[in-house]
N, C-alpha and C positions, 0 to 999 in steps of 0.2 A: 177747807176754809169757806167761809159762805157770806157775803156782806153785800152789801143794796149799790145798784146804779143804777142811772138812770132808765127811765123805761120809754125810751123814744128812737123809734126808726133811723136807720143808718141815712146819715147825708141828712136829717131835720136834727130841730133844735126849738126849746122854749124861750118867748120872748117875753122881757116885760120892760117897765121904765120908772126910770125916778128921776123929780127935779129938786136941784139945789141950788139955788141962789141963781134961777134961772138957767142954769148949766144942765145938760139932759143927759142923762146916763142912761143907757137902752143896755140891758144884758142879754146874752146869749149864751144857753148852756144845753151839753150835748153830752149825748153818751160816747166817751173815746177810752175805748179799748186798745188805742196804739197811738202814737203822737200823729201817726198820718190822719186818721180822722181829726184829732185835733187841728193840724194843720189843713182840712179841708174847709172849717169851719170859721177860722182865720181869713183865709183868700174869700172866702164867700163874704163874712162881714167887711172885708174891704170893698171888693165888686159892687155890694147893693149900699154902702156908705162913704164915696171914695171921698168925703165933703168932711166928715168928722174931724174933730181937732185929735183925737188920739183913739186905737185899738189896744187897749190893755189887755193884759191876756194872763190866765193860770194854767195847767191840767195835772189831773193826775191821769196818767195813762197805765194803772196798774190796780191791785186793791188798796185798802185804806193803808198808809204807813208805808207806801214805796217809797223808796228813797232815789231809783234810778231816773224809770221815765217818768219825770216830773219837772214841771220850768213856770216860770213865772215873767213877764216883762212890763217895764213902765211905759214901755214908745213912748219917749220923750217927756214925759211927766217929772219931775223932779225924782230923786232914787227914793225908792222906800214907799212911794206914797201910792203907789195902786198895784202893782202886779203880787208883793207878798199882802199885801191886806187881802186881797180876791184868792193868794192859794190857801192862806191860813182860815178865809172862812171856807173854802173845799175841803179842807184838814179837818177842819171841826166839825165838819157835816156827817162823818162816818160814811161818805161815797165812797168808791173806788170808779176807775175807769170814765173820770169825770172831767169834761173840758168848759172855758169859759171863756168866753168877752166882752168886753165892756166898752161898747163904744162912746165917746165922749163928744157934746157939743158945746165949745166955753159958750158961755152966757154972758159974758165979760164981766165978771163978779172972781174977783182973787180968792178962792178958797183957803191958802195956805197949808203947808204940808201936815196939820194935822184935820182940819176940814175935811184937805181932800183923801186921806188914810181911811178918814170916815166914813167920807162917801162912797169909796169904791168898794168898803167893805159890807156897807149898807143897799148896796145894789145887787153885791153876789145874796146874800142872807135873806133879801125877799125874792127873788128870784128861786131862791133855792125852799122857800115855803113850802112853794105851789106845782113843783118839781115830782113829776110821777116816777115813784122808783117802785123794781124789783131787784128780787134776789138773783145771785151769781153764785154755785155752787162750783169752787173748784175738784175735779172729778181725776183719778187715774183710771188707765185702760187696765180690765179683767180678763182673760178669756177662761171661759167654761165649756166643758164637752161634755154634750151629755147624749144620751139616747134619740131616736130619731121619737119614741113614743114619748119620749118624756121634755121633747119642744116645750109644747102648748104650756104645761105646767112650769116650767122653766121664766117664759114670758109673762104668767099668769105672775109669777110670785113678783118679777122683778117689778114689772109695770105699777102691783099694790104699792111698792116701797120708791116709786118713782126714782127708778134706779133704769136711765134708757140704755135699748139693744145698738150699738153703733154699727156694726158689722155682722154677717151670719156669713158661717163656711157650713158646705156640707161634703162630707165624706164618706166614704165605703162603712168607716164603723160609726158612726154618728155625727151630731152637729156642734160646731162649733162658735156660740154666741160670744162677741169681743161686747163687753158693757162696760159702763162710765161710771166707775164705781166712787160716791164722795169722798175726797181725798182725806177730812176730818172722821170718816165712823171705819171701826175696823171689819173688815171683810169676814165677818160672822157667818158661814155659809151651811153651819149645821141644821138648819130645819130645813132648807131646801134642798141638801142632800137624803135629811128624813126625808123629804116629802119623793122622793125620785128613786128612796130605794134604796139609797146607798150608789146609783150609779151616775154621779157627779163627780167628775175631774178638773180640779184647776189647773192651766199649765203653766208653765213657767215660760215670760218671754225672754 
């Protein structure tokens, strides 16, 4: 499976803001591959905003369409009106492993629960514009055994098909390369045993 998250440094996060009826919405969104980062990103936006009238929060801590680790909260906002509006516009984003907050400052202007449905979802959506993503390739482990002469050629092929070496054993009768092989294309290894001769072993773990 292969789908986009975001492309920012562990423990950072992008900021932007938006104002509604004088009320300041500051989002923060972060690449969270686990709800602990999520939840690192939380404590932080409390720490540097402990003044805010609410921390709204969504993530998806999986790829697009998890159903596990994934949550949403109002903190105190009325039900409904900001934590699913902020995970439903991460749903529709097509991210996976994506956390978010929305710090809030009233303005003293009543938005009302459909206002403020808007606003919060209006804060994640441009936030999420300007949002640098890459690709997540999920991968299973291979191992391959091949010749000591036939390494190089081994690496040469994988590296073309950006297919990485995670581990090397070496032994009495040859080497044994453990690769991250994409969990979506099937393990097609007929040219590269062409190209080695015919002495290419997959084993069985």
């Amino acid at each position: 499976m292969r789908y986009p998250v975001p492309d920012l440094p562990t423990g950072t996060w992008q900021e932007s803001e938006l104002e509604v009826e004088k009320s300041r919405f500051i989002t923060w969104l972060c690449h969270a591959p686990d709800p602990a980062a999520f939840e690192s990103l939380l404590a932080e936006a409390r720490g540097r905003h402990p003044g805010a009238s609410h921390h709204c929060t969504a993530f998806i801590a999986g790829p697009p369409g998890e159903q596990a680790a994934i949550g949403f909260s109002d903190d105190g906002e009325p039900g409904g009106t900001a934590g699913r509006p902020m995970y439903r516009a991460l749903e529709g984003s097509g991210l996976g492993q994506v956390g978010c907050v929305v710090i809030r400052y009233f303005g003293g202007t009543k938005l009302g629960t459909g206002g403020l449905a808007r606003a919060y979802a209006q804060a994640v959506i441009q936030g999420l514009a300007s949002l640098p993503r890459r690709e997540v390739v999920e991968r299973v482990s291979l191992q391959l055994q091949v010749a000591f002469a036939g390494e190089a050629e081994a690496r040469s092929w994988l590296a073309d098909r950006e297919i990485p070496v995670e581990a090397v054993d070496y032994a009495a009768d040859g080497v044994v390369l453990t690769v991250g092989w994409p969990s979506d294309t099937p393990a097609d290894l007929g040219e590269l045993e062409s190209r080695l001769r015919g002495r290419l072993t997959r084993l069985e773990e």
